[in-house]
N, CA, C and O atoms as a DFTB+ gen file, in Angstrom:
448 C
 N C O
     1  1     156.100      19.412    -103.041
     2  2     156.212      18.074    -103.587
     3  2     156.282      18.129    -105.124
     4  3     155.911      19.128    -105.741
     5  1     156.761      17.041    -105.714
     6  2     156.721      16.894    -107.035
     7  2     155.228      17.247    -108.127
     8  3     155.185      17.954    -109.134
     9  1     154.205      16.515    -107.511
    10  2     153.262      17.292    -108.254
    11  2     152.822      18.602    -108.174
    12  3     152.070      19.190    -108.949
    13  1     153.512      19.123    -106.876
    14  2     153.138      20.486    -107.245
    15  2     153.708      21.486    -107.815
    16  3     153.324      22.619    -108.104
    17  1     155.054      20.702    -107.991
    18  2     156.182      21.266    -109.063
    19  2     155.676      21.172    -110.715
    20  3     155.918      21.870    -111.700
    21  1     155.067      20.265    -110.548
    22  2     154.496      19.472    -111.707
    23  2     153.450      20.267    -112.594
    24  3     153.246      20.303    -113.808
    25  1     152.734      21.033    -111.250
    26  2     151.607      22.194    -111.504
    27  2     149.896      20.554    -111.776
    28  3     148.765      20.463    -112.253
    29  1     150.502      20.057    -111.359
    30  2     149.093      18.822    -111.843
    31  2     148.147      18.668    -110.913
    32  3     148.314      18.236    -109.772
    33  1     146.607      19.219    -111.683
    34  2     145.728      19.749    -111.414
    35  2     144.678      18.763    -110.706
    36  3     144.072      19.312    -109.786
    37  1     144.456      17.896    -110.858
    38  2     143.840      16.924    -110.382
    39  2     144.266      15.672    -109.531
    40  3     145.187      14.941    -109.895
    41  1     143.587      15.477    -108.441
    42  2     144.042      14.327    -107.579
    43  2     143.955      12.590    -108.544
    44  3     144.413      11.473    -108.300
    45  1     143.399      12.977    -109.295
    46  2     143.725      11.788    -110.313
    47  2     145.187      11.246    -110.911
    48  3     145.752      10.169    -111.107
    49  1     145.467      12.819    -111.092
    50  2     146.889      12.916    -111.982
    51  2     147.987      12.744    -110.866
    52  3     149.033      12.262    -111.299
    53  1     147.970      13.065    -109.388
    54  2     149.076      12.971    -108.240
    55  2     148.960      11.779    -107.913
    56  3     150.038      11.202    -107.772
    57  1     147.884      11.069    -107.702
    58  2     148.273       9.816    -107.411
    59  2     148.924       8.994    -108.718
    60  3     149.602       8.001    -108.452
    61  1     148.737       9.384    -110.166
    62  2     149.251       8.632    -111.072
    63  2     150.530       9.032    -110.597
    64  3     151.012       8.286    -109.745
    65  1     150.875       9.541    -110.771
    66  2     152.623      10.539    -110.536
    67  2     152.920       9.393    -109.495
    68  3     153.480       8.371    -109.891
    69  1     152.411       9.596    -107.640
    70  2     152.677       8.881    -106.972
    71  2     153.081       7.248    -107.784
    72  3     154.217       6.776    -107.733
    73  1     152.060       6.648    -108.408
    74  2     152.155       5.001    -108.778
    75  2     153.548       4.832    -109.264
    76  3     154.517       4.122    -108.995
    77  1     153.245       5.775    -110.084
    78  2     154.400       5.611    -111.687
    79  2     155.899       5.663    -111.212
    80  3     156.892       5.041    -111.589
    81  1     155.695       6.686    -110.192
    82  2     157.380       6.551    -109.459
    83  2     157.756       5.510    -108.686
    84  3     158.945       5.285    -108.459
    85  1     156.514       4.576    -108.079
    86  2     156.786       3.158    -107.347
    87  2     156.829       2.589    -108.687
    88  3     157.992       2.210    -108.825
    89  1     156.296       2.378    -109.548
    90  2     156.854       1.343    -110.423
    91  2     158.184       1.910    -111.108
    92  3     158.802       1.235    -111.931
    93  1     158.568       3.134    -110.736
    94  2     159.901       3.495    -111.866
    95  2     161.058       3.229    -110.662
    96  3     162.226       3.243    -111.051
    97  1     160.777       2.954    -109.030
    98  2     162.085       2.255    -108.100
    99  2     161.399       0.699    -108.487
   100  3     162.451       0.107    -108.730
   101  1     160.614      -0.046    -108.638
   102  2     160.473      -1.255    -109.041
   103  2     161.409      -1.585    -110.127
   104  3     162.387      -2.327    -110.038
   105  1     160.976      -0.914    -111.212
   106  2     161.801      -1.229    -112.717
   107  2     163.120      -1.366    -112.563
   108  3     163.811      -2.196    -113.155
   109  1     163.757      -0.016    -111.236
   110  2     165.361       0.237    -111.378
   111  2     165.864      -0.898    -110.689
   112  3     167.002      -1.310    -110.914
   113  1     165.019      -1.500    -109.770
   114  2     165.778      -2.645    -108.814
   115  2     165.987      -3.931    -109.820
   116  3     166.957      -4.665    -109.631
   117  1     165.121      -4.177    -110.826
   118  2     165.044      -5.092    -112.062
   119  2     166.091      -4.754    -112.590
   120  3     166.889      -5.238    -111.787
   121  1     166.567      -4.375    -113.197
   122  2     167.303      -3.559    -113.918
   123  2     168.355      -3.767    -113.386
   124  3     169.092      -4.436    -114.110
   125  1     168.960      -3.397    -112.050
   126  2     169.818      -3.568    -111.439
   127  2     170.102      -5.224    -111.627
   128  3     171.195      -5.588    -112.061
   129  1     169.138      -6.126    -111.305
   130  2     168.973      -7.633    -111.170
   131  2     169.639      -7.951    -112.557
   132  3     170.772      -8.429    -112.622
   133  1     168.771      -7.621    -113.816
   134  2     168.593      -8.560    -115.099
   135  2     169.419      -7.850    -116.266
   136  3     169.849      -8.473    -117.237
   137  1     169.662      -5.949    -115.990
   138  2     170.621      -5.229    -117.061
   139  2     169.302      -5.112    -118.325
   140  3     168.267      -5.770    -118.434
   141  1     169.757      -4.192    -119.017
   142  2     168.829      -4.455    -120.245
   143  2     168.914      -5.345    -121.604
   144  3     168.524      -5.035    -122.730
   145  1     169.452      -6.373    -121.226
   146  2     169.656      -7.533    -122.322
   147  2     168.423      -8.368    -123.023
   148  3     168.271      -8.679    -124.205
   149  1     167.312      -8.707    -121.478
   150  2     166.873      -9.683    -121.428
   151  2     165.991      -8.719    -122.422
   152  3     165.440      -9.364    -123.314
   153  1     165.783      -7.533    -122.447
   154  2     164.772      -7.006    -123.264
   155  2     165.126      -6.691    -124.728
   156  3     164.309      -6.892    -125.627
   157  1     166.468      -6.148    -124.978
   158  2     167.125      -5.569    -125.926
   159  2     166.618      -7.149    -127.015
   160  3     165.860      -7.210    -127.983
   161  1     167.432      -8.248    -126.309
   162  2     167.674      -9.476    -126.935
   163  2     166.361      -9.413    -128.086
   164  3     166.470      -9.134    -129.280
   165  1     164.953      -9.802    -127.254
   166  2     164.242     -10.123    -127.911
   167  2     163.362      -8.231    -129.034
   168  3     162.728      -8.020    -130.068
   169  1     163.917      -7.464    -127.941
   170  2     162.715      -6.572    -128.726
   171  2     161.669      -5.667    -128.336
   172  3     161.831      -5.136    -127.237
   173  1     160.548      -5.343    -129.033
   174  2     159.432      -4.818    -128.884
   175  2     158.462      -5.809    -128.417
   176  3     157.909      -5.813    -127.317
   177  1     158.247      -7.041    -129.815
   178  2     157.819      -8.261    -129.591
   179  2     158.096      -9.195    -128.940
   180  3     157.374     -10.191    -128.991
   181  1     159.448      -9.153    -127.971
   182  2     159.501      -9.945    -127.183
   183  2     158.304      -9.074    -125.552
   184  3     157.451      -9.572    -124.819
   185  1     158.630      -8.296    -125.607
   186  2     158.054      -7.147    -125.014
   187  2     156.034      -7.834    -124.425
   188  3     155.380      -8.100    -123.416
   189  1     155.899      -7.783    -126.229
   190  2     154.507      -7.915    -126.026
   191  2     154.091      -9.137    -126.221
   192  3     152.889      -9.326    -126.035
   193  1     154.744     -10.031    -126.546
   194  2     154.462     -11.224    -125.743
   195  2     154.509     -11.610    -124.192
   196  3     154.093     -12.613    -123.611
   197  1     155.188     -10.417    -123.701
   198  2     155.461     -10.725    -121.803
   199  2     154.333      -9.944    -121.397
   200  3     153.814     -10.253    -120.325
   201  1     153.737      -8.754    -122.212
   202  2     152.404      -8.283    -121.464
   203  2     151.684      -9.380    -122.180
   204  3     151.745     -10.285    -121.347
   205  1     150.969      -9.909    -123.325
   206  2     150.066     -10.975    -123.218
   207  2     150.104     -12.267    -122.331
   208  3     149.173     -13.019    -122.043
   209  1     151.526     -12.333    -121.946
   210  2     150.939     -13.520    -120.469
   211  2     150.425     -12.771    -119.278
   212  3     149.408     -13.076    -118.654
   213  1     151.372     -11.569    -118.969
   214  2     150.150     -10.896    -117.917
   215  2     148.634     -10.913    -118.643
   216  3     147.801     -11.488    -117.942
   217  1     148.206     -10.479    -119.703
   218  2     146.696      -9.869    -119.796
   219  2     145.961     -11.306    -119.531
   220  3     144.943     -11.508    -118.868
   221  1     146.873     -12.364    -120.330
   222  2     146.015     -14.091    -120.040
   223  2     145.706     -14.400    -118.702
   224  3     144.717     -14.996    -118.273
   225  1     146.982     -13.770    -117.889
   226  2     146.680     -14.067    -116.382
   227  2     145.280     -13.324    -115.692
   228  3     144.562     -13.777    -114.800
   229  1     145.188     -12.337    -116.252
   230  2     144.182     -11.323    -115.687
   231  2     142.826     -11.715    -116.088
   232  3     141.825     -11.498    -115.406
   233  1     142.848     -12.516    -117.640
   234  2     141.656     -12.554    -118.255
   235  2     141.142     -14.450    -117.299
   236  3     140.032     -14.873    -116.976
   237  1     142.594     -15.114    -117.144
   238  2     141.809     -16.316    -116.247
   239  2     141.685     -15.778    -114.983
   240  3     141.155     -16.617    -114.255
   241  1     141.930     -14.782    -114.409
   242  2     141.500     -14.456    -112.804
   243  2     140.131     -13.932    -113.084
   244  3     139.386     -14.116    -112.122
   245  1     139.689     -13.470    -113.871
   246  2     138.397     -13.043    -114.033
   247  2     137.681     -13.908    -114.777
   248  3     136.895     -13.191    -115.396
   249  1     137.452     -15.283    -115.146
   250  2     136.942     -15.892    -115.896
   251  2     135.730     -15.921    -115.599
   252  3     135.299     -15.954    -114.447
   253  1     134.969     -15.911    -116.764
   254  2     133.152     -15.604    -116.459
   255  2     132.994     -14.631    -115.398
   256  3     132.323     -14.819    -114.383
   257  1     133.695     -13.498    -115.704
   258  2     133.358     -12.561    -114.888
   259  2     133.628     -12.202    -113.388
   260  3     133.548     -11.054    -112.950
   261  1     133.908     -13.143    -112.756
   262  2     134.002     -13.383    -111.936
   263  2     135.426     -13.691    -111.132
   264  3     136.086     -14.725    -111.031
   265  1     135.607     -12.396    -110.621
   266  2     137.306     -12.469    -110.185
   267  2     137.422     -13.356    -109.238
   268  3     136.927     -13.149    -108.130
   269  1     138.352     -14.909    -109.640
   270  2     138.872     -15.446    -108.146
   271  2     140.237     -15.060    -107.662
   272  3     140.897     -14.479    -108.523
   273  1     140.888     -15.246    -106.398
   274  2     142.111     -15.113    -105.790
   275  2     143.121     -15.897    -106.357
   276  3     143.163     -17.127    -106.319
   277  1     144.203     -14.901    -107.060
   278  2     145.462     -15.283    -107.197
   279  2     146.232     -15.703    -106.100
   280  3     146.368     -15.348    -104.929
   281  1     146.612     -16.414    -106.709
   282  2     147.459     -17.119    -105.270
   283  2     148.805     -16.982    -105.211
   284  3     149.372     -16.750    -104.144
   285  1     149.675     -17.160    -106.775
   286  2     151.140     -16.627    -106.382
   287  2     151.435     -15.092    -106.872
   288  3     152.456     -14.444    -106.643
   289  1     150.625     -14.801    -107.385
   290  2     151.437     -13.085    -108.006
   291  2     149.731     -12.250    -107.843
   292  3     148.867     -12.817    -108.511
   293  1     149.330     -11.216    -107.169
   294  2     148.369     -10.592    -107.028
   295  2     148.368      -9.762    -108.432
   296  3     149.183      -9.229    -109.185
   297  1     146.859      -9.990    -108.323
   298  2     146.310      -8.914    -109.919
   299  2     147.004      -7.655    -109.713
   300  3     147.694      -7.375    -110.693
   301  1     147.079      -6.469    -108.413
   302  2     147.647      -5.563    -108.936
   303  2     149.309      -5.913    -108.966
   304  3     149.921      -4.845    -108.946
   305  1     149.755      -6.479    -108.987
   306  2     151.259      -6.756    -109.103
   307  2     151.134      -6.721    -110.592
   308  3     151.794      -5.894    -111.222
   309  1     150.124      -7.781    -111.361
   310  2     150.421      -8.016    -112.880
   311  2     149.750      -6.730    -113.558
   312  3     149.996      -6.474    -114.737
   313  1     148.830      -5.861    -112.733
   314  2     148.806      -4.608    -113.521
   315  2     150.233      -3.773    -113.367
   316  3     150.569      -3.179    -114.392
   317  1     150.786      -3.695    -112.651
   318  2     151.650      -2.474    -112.235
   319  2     152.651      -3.461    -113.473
   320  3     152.695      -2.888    -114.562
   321  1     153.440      -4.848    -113.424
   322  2     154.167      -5.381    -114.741
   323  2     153.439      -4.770    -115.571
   324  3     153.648      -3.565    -115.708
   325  1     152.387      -5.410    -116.358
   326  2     152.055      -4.655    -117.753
   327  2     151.940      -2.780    -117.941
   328  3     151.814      -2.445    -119.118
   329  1     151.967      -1.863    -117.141
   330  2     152.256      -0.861    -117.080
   331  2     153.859      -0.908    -117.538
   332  3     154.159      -0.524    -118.669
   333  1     154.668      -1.294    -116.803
   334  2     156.011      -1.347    -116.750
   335  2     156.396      -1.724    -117.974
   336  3     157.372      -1.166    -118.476
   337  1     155.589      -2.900    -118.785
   338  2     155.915      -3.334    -119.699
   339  2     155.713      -2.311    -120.940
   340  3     156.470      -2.152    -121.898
   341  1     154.419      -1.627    -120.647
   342  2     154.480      -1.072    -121.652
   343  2     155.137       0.250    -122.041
   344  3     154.966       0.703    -123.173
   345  1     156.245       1.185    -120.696
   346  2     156.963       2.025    -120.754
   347  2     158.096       1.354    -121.382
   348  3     158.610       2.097    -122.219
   349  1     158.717       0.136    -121.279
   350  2     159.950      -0.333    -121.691
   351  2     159.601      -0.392    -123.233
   352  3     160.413      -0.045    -124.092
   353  1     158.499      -0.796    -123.481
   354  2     158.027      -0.713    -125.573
   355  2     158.007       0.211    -125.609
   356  3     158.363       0.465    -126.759
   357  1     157.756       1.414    -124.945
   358  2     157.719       2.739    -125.520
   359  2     159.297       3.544    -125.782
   360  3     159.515       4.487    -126.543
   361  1     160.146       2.919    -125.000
   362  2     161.619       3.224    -124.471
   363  2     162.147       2.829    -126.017
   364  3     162.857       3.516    -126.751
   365  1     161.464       1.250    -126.324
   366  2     162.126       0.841    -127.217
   367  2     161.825       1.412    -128.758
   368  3     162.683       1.441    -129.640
   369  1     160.254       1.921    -128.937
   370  2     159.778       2.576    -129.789
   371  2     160.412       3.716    -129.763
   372  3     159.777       4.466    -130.505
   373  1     161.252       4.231    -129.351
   374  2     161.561       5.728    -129.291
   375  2     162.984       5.421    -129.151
   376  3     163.674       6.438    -129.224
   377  1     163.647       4.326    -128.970
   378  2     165.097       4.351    -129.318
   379  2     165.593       5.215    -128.266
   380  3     166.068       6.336    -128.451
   381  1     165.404       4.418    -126.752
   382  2     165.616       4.759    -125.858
   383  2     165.847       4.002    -125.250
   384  3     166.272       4.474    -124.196
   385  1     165.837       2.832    -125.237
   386  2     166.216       1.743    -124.323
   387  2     167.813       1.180    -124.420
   388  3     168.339       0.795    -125.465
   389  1     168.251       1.208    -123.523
   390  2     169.942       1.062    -123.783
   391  2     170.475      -0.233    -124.171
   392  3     170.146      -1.341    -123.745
   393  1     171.139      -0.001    -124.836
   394  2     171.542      -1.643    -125.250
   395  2     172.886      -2.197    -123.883
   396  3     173.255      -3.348    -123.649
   397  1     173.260      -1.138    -123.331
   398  2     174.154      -2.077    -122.332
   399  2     174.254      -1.142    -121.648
   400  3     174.043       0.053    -121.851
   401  1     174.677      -1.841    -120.576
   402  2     174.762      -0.675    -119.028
   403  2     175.377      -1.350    -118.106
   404  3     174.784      -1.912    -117.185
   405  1     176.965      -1.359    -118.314
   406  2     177.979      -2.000    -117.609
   407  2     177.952      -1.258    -116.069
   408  3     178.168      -0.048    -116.004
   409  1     177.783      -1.744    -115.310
   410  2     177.444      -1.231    -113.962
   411  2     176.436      -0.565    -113.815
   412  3     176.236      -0.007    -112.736
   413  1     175.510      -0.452    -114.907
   414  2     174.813       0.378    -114.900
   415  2     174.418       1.712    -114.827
   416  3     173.318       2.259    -114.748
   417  1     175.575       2.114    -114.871
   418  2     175.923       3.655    -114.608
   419  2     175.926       4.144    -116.410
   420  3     175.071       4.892    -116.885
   421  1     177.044       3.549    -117.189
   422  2     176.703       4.282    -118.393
   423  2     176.340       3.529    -119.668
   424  3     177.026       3.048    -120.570
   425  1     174.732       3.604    -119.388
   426  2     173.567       3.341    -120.438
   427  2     173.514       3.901    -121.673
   428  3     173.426       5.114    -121.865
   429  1     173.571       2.941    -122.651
   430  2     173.479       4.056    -123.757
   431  2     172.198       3.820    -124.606
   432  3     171.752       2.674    -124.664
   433  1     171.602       4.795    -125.242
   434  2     170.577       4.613    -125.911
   435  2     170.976       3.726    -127.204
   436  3     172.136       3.687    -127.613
   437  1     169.631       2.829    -127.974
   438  2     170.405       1.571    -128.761
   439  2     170.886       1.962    -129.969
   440  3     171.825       1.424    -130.557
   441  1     169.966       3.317    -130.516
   442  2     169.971       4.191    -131.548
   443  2     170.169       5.269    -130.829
   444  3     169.954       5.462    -129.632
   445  1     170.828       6.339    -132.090
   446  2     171.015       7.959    -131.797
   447  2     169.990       8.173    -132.034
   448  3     169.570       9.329    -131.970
């Protein structure tokens, strides 16, 4: 398997591996949906304004401590988004995020 290609030593680190690749076929089916515009458009900061409505969501599901039931989008759904969110700022911090991807096939990075 991949983590053991990986050589990764801890069952901590295989199940991260495991997550990260469900959220990296999540991201691609998005992607497929929305192209990378909706992100390019605004940014980094558009970016982190879309994880501060997840973290608001998380911080009223837990208000006074006390987690109640989401009812339309489950807490781990809005963890696994803000994860997601924050690989796409990193994509974009590193001048990796493509500015267009006509069929999606050829993506180009926004900067060399």
């Amino acid at each position: 398997m991949l983590d053991d290609q990986l050589k990764l030593r801890t069952s901590a680190a295989q199940e991260m591996l495991k997550l990260m690749l469900e959220n990296t076929i999540l991201f691609d089916a998005k992607q497929m949906d929305y192209g990378p515009k909706n992100i390019s458009s605004f940014g980094t900061f558009g970016v982190v304004v879309r994880m501060n409505d997840k973290f608001e969501r998380i911080k009223s599901l837990f208000n006074k401590g006390r987690r109640r039931r989401a009812v339309n989008e489950s807490i781990r759904d809005t963890f696994r988004d803000i994860s997601i969110y924050a690989m796409i700022a990193y994509m974009l911090e590193t001048n990796k995020w493509p500015e267009v991807d006509k069929g999606r096939e050829d993506a180009k990075p926004t900067r060399p």
